[in-house]
C-alpha positions in Angstrom: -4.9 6.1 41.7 -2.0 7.8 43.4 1.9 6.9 42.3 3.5 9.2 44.7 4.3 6.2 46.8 5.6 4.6 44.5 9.2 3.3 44.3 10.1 2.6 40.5 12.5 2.5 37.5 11.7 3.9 34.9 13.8 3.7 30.8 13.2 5.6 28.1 15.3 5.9 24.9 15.9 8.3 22.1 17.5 8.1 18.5 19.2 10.7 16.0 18.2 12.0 13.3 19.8 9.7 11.1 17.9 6.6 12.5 16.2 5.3 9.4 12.7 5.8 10.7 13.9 9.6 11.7 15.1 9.8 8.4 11.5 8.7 7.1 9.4 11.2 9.7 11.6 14.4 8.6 11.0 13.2 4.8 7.1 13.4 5.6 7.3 16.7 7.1 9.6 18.1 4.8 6.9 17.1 2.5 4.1 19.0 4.4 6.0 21.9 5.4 6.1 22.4 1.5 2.6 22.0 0.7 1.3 24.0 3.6 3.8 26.6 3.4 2.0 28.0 0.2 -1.5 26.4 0.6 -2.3 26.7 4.2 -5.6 24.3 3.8 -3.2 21.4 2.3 -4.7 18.3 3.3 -1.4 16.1 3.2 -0.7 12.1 4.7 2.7 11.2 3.7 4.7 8.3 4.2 7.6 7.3 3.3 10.0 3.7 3.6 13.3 4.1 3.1 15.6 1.2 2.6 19.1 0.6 0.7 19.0 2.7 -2.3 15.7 3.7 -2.2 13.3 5.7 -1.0 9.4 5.3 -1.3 7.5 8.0 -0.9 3.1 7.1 -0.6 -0.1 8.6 1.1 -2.7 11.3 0.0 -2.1 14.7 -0.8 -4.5 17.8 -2.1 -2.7 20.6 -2.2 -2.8 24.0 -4.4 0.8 24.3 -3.8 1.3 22.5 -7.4 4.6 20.5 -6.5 5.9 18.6 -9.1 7.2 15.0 -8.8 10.7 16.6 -9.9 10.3 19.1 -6.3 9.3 15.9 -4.4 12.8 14.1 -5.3 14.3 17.6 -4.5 13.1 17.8 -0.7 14.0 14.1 -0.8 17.8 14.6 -1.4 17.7 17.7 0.2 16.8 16.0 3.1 19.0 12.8 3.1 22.2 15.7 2.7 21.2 17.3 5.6 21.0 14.6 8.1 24.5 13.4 6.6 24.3 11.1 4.4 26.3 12.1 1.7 28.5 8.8 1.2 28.6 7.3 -2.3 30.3 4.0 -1.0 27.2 3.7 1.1 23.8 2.4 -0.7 22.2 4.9 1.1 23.4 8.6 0.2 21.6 11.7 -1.4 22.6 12.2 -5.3 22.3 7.9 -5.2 18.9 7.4 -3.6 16.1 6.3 -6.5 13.1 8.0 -5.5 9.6 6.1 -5.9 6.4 8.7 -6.0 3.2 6.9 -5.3 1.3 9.8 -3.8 -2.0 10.3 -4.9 -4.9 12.7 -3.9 -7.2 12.7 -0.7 -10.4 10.4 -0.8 -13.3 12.9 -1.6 -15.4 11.6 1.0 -12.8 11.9 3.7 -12.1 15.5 2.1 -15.4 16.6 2.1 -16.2 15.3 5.9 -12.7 17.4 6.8 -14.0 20.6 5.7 -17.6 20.5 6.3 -18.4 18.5 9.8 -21.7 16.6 9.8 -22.1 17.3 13.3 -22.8 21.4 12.5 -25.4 23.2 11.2 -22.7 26.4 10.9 -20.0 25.0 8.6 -17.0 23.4 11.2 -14.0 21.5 9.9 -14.8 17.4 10.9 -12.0 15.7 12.4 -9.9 14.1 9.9 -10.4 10.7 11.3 -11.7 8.8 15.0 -9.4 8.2 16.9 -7.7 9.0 20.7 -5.2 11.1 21.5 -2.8 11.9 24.9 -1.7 15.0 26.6 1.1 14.8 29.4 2.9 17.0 31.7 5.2 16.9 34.8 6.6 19.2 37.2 9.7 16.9 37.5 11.7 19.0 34.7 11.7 22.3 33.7 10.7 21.4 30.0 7.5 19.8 31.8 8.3 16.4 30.3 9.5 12.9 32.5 13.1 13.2 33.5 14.1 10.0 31.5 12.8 11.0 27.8 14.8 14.8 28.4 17.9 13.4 29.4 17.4 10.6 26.6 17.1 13.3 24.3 20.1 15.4 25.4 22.2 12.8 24.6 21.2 11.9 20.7 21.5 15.5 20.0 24.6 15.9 21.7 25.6 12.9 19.5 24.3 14.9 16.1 26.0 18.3 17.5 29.4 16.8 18.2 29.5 15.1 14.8 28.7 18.0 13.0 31.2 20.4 14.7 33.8 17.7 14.3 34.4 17.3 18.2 35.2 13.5 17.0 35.9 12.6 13.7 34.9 9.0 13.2 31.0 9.7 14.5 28.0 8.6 11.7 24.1 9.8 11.6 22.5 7.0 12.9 22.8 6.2 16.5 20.3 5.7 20.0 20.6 6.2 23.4 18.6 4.9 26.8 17.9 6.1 29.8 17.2 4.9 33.0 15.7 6.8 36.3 15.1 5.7 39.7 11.8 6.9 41.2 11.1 7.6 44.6 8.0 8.4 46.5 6.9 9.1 42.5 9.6 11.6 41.7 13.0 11.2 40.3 16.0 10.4 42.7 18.9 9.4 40.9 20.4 8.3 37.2 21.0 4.9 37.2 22.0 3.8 33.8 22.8 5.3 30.6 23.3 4.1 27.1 24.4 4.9 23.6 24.5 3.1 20.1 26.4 5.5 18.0 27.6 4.3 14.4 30.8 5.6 13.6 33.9 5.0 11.2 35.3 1.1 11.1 38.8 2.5 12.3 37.8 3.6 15.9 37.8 1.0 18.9 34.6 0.6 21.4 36.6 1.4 24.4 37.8 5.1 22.8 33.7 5.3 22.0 32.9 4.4 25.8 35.8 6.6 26.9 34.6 9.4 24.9 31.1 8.9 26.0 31.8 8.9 29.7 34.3 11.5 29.7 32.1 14.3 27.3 28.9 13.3 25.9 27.5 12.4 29.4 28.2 14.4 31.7 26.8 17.8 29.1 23.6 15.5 28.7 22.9 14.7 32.2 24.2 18.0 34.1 23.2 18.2 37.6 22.0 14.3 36.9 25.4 13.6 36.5 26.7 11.1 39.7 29.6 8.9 40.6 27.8 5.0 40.5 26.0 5.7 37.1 26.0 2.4 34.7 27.7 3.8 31.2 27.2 1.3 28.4 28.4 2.3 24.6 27.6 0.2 22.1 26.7 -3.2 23.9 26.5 -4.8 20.2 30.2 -4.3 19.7 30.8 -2.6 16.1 28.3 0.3 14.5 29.5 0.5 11.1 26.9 0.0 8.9 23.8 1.7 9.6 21.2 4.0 8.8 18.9 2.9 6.0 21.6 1.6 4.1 21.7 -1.1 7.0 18.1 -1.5 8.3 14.5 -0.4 6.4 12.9 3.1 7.8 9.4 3.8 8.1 7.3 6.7 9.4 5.5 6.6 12.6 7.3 3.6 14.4 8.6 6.1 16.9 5.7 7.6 18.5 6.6 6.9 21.9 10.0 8.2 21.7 8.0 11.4 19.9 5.6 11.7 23.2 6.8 11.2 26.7 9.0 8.3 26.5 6.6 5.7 28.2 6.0 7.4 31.3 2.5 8.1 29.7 0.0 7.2 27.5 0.0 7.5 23.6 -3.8 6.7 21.5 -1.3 5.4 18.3 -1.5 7.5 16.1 1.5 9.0 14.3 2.0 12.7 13.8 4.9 13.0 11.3 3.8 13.9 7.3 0.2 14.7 8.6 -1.5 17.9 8.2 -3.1 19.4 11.0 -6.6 18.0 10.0 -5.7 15.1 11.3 -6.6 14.6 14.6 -3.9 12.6 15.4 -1.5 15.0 15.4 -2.9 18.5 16.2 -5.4 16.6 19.2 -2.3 15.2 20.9 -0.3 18.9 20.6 -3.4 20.8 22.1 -3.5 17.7 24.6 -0.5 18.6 25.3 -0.9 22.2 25.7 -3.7 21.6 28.0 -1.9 19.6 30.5 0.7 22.0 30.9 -1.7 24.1 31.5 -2.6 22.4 34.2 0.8 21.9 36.0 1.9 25.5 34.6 -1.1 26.8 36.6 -0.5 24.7 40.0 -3.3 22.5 39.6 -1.7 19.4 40.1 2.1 18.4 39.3 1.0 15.5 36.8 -1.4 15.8 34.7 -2.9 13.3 31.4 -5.5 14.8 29.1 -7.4 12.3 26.9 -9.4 13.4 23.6 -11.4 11.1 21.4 -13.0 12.1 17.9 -15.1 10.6 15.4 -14.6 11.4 11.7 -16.1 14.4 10.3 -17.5 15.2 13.7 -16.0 18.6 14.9 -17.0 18.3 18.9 -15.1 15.7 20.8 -16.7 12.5 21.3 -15.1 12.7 25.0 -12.3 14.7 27.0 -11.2 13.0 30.3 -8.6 14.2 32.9 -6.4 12.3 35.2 -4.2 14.1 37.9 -3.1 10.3 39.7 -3.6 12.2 43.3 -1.1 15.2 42.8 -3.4 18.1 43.2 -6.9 19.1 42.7 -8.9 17.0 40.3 -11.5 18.7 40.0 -10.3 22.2 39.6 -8.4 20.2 36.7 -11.2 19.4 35.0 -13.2 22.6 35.3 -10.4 24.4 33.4 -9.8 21.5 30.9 -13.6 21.8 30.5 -13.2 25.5 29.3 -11.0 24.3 26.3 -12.3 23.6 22.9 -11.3 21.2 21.2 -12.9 21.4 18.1 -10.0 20.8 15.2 -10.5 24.1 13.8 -10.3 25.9 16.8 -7.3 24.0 17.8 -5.6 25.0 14.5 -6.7 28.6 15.1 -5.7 28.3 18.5 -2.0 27.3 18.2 -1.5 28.5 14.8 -0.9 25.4 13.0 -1.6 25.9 9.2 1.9 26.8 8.3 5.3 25.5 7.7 6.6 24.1 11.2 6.4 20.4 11.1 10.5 19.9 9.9 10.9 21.3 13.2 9.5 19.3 15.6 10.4 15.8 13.6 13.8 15.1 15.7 14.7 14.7 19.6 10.7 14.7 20.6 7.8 16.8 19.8 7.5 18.5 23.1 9.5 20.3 25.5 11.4 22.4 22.7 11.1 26.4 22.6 9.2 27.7 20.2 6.8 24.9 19.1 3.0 26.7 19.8 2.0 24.3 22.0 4.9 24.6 24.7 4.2 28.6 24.7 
């Protein structure tokens, strides 16, 4: 069915890097960029919950890289110092965390599906699990993603780049910020409100927060989206002192939708961060991804949603469907969609996956930043 007609609002938020769950997704790819840096076949499913003074660290991994449970507490800190939280007063700082290892090796069964799909008589890598995965893209931004989940995302860095230059001296790590957009006729019109939730130092007032916010955070973030009659609201819950994980448990994955497109399309539940590209999960969605700008890079249509669905050990899809919502020519879409393979070891060949790249696409989404294969 057509949106174009469509008048609508639509929100989507963002969060920093120090957000505990952040915190926990660039721990699990810290972790895999280190096991498939050396051992590019590393099958690796980390997870990690962070909360007060400790860190827990849990999953599958069979690697040849050989990493000791000492270089696992390493990346850990390392890590936790580099987002910026460095604080002994806090419960919650690098050289203070106590690190818990319960990472084991991957199931044989699921290993041995993995590398040798029972679908093939040629030997195929399986997929590392069933499951269905999303692809989206949009015309309505240069970056091809919904105008709500870029600007979103322009503002949380823009909170992590001014408080590590020192453009304000009482911002902290952890922090979130909203957007909303109005629609109309199905593409964007105006900004209509804006949010942050920054933490920052106990001796700074919420109006010099809002004032800063309005005055120099926003108007960088939104540029051209900048207008007179936007709604600016800084930190509706009063004081952000405590925060990060010292304040609230983190866990991977629970941030999938601000990882994808913000809402504005669909998302098959899986997570991607600490996963190897084996897993379906996260290297189907990223060739999804790839194939829907495609499809929008091309002039096919200006929206496009690419749907994959696998079985385990199975290398050929179980199904790949494409949705346009009336903005162009469906089927030309899915004849070049069609001309795609999906296969997970194609897709790994494909966009070059089987190296060290996953700490870099952890924070501020996993689309719509240069250099990532899948927005080439």
């Amino acid at each position: 069915m057509s949106t174009e007609s469509l008048d609508f609002l639509l929100t989507s938020e963002s969060v920093t890097e120090g957000h505990p769950d952040k915190v926990c997704d660039l721990i699990a790819d810290a972790v895999l960029d280190a096991n498939i840096g050396p051992d590019p076949n590393a099958r690796v499913a980390c997870e990690v919950l962070c909360k007060g003074g400790r860190v827990v660290l849990a999953g599958e991994i069979t690697s040849k890289a050989g990493l000791k449970k000492a270089s696992y507490e390493e990346i850990v800190r390392e890590v936790i110092d580099g987002v910026g939280y460095v604080d002994p007063a806090e419960p919650f700082h690098a050289t203070g965390v106590k690190i818990l290892n319960f990472l084991s090796r991957q199931s044989k069964e699921i290993g041995g599906a993995v590398t040798k799909a029972t679908d093939a008589k040629k030997k195929d890598q399986g997929a590392g699990d069933q499951g269905i995965m999303f692809g989206y893209a949009t015309d309505e931004t240069p970056e091809l993603l919904p105008l709500p989940i870029v600007l979103a995302h322009r503002l949380t860095r823009g909170l992590a780049e001014a408080r590590r230059a020192g453009e304000v001296a009482w911002l902290r790590p952890d922090g979130k910020s909203q957007v909303t957009v109005a629609y109309e006729g199905g593409r964007p019109a105006h900004v209509e409100t804006v949010l942050i939730s920054t933490q920052h130092r106990a001796d700074v007032t919420r109006e010099e927060i809002a004032e800063w916010f309005r005055a120099n955070l926003a108007p960088k973030a939104l540029g051209g989206w900048m207008r007179d009659g936007i709604r600016f609201v800084a930190n509706p819950s009063g004081s952000f002192i405590l925060g990060g994980p010292s304040a609230d448990a983190g866990v991977t994955g629970r941030k999938i939708i601000v990882d994808s497109y913000g809402g504005a399309a669909r998302h098959g539940g899986g997570a991607w961060s600490g996963k190897d590209p084996s897993k379906v999960d996260r290297s189907g969605a990223y060739f999804c991804r790839w194939a829907a700008r495609q499809v929008v890079k091309q002039g096919i249509a200006r929206r496009a949603e690419i749907q994959v669905s696998y079985a385990i050990g199975e290398a050929k899809p179980m199904s790949v469907a494409v949705e346009t919502f009336g903005t162009g020519d469906a089927k030309a879409a899915v004849a070049l969609i069609s001309s795609f393979d999906f296969r997970p070891a194609a897709i790994c060949e494909q966009l070059n996956l089987r190296r060290p790249i996953y700490r870099s696409t952890t924070n501020y989404g996993h689309f719509g930043k240069p250099g990532l294969p899948w927005e080439e």
